[in-house]
C-alpha positions, 0 to 999 in steps of 0.5 A: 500500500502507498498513500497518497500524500494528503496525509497531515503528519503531526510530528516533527521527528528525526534519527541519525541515520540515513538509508534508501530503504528508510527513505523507502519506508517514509515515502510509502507511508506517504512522505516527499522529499522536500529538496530532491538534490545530492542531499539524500546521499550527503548527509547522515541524518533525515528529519521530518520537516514540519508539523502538519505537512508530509515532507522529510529532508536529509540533513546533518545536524549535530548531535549535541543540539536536540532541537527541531523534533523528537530525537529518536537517535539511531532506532528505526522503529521509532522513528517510523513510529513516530513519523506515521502519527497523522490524523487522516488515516491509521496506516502504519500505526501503533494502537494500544489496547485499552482492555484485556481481549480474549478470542476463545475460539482462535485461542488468542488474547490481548493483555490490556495495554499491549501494542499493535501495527495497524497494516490497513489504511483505516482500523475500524471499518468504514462507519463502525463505532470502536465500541460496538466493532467486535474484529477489533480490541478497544484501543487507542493510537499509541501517543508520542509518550507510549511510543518512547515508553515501548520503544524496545517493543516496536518492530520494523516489519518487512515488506513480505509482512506488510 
């Protein structure tokens, strides 16, 4: 899946590091380039812009200065994470349950506070309140706060998984 890029990020966010596949995984969840120069193979660093918009740069910046985003130093996940949170739609993000699931019949639970990747564009089916949605946990977007908090619990998945 690749989004269209009408998507309104709401986190400024950035990682010392600088890959073609984590540009990849920026651009599939629906971020630009903002300046498509040599600056994706010069520098080390790619940050998200700017609140509310959908662009990332590659920059180099000091890691001494923590200023413009989220820090999230070298963690991917977290990163991605981070990066994914948008209010038009729930694509490669992170929800936590908000209560102790069980599935008798698949042999499955989900503990209360538990995570999980939402790998479609919208988790609750279209017009389905999350209360009365029975294919779905109780849970909310996971906010910058428990996503920091869980980060060794987050996971890059490949693309065979997506």
């Amino acid at each position: 899946m690749i989004l269209k890029n009408n998507n309104m990020f709401t986190q400024d966010c950035f990682i010392f590091k600088n890959t073609e596949e984590l540009r990849k995984r920026l651009e599939k969840i629906g971020y630009l380039l903002l300046t498509e120069t040599e600056t994706e193979i010069l520098y080390p660093h790619i940050q998200t812009v700017a609140k509310y918009s959908s662009f990332y740069d590659c920059i180099f910046r000091d890691k001494e200065r923590g200023a413009g985003g989220i820090n999230c130093g070298d963690n991917t996940a977290l990163f991605l994470a981070i990066a994914a949170l948008n209010d038009e739609n729930d694509y490669m993000q992170w929800f936590v349950t908000e209560v102790d699931q069980q599935w008798i019949n698949q042999g499955t639970w989900a503990k209360k506070g538990s995570l999980f990747i939402c790998l479609e564009k919208h988790l609750y089916p279209e017009g389905k309140n999350k209360d009365f949605c029975s294919t779905v946990v109780p849970c909310h977007k996971a906010t910058v706060e428990e996503l920091i908090a869980n980060k060794d619990k987050l996971k890059i998945f490949t693309e065979d998984e997506i």
